[in-house]
C-alpha positions as CSV (number, residue, x, y, z in Angstrom):
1,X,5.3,19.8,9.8
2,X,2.2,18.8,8.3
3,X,1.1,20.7,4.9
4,X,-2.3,22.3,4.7
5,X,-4.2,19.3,2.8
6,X,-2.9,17.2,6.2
7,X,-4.5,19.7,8.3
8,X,-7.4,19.7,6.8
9,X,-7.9,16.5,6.5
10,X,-7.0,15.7,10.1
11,X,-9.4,18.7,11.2
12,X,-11.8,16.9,8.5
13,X,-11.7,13.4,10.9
14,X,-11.8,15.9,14.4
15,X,-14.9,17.4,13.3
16,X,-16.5,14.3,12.6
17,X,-15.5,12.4,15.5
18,X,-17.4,15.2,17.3
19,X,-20.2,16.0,15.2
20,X,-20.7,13.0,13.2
21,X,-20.8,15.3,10.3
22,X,-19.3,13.6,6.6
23,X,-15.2,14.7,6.2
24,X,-15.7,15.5,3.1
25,X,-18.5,18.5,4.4
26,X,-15.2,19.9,5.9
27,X,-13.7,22.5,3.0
28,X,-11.5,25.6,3.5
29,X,-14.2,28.1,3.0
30,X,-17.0,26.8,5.4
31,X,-17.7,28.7,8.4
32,X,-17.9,26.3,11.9
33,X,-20.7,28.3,13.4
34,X,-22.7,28.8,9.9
35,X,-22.2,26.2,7.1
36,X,-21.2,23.2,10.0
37,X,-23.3,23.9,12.6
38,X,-21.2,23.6,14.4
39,X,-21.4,25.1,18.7
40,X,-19.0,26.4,21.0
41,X,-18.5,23.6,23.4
42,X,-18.0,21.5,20.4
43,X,-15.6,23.9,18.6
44,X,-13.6,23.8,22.2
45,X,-13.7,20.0,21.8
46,X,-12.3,20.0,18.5
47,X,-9.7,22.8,19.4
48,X,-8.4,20.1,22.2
49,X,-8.0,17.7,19.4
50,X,-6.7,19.8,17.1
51,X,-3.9,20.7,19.3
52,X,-3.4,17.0,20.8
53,X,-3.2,16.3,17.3
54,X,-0.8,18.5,15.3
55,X,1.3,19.8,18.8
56,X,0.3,23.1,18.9
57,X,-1.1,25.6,21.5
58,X,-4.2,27.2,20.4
59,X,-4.8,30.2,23.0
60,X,-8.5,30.5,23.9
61,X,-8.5,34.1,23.2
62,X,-7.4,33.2,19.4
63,X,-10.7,31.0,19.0
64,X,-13.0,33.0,18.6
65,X,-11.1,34.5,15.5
66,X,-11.2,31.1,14.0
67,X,-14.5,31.6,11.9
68,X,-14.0,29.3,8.7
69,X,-11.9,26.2,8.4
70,X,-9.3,27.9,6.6
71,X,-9.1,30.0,9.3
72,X,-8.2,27.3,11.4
73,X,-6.1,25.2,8.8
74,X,-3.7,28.5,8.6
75,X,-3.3,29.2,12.3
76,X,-2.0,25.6,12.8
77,X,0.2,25.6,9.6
78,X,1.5,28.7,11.5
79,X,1.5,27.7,14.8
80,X,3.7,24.8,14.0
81,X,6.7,27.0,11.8
């Protein structure tokens, strides 16, 4: 089970993979949509990854409640328990 520096740091290298954007731009408290600029076909892209990547199932409906990167960070570190 990774711990949550892992997963953010692996969410860190998804995000740029897909958006080109610096790792270190990902923190806990930035918002996808707002601080990252981050858009819905590429938050589904990194989603994919994200669940290739730690083995875990990330329901679509769930998604949309993953606003900030913390948000996301916690529902993997749950998801994997």
């Amino acid at each position: 089970m990774a711990s949550n520096e892992e997963i953010l740091a692996g969410l860190a290298e998804i995000v740029n993979e897909e958006t080109g954007l610096e790792t270190e731009a990902v923190e806990m408290d930035k918002s996808f949509t707002e601080d990252l600029d981050i858009d819905s076909i590429s938050m589904m892209t990194i989603v994919v990854n994200a669940e290739e990547k730690f083995d875990v199932k990330i329901p679509d409906e769930e998604v949309k409640n993953l606003k900030t990167v913390a948000d996301a960070v916690n529902f993997i570190a749950g998801a994997q328990a």
